[in-house]
C-alpha positions as CSV (number, residue, x, y, z in Angstrom):
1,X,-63.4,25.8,50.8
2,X,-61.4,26.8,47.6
3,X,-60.0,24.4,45.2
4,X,-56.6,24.3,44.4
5,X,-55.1,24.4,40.9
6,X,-52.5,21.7,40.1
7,X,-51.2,23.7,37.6
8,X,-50.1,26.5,40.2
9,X,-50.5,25.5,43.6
10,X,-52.5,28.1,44.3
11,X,-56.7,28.5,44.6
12,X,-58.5,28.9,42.0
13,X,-59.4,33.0,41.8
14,X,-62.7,31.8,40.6
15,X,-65.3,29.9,39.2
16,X,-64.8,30.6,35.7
17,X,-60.9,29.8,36.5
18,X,-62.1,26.6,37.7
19,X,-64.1,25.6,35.0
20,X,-62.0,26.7,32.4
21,X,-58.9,24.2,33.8
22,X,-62.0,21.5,33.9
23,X,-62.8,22.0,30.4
24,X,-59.0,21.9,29.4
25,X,-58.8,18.4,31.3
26,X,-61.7,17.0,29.4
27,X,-59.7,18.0,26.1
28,X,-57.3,16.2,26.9
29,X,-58.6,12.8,27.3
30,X,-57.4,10.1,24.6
31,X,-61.4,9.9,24.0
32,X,-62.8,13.0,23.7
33,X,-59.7,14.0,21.3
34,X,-60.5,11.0,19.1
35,X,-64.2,11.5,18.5
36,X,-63.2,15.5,18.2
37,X,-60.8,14.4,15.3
38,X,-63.2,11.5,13.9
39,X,-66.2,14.3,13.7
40,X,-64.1,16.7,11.9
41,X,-62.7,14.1,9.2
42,X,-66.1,13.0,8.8
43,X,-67.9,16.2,8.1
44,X,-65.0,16.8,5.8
45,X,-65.1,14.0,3.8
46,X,-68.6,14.4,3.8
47,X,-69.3,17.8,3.0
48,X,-71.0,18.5,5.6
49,X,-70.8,21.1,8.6
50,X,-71.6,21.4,12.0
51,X,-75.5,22.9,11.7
52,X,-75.8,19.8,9.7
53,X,-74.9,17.5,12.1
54,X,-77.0,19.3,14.6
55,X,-80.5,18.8,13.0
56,X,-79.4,15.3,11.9
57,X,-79.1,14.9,16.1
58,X,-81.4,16.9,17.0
59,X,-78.9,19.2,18.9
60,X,-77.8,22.3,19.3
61,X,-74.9,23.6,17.2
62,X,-73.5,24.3,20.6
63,X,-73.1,20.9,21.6
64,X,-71.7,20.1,18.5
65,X,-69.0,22.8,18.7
66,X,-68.6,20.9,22.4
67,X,-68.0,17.6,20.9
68,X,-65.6,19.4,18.5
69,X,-63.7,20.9,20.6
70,X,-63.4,17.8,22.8
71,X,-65.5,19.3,25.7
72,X,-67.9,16.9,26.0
73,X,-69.1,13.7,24.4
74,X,-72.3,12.9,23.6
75,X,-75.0,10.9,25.9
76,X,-75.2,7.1,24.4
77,X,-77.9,7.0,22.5
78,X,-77.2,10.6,21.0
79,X,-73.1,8.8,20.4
80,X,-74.8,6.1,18.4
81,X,-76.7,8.1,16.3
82,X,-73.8,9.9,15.8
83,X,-72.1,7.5,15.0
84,X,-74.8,6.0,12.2
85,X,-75.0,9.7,11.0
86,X,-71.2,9.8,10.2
87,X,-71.8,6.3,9.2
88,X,-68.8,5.0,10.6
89,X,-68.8,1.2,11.9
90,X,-68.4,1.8,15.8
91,X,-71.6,1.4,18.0
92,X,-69.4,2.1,21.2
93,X,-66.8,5.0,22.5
94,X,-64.5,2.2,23.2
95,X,-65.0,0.5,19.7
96,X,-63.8,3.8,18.7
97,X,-60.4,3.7,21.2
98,X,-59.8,0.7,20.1
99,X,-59.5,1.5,16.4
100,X,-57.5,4.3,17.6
101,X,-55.1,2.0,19.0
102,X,-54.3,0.1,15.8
């Protein structure tokens, strides 16, 4: 059974189509652009880059380049480290939104 794609109406030609519209979805949710944008200020600010922030989580610089791009978001106890790494004041993805909303 072939998926469709929303975007065309027609099925997807294959799996790397498919997973490519997934990972364009996951972009574009509110919270995975907001801890994109709040990692990148932060390192800024900071000095810092993203190898940094990988051995500070114990990571790969590929899922750091992920959480960059808005791709993915980090597992909770790897967001709260993040988030005491960056030392910002949220403990939560949703503290985080709701700061956003402000």
């Amino acid at each position: 059974k072939h998926k469709t794609n929303p975007e065309t109406g027609k099925p997807f030609a294959s799996v790397g189509e498919y997973n490519a519209y997934r990972s364009r979805q996951r972009q574009e949710k509110p919270e995975n652009k907001a801890l994109s944008e709040l990692i990148e200020r932060r390192l800024d600010e900071m000095g810092k880059n993203k190898l940094w922030l990988a051995r500070e989580l114990c990571t790969k610089v590929a899922s750091v380049s992920s959480y960059l791009q808005g791709k993915s978001i980090p597992c909770s106890e790897r967001l709260d480290r993040l988030f005491s790494v960056l030392d910002v004041p949220y403990r939560t993805l949703e503290d985080l939104m709701l700061e956003e909303e402000r």
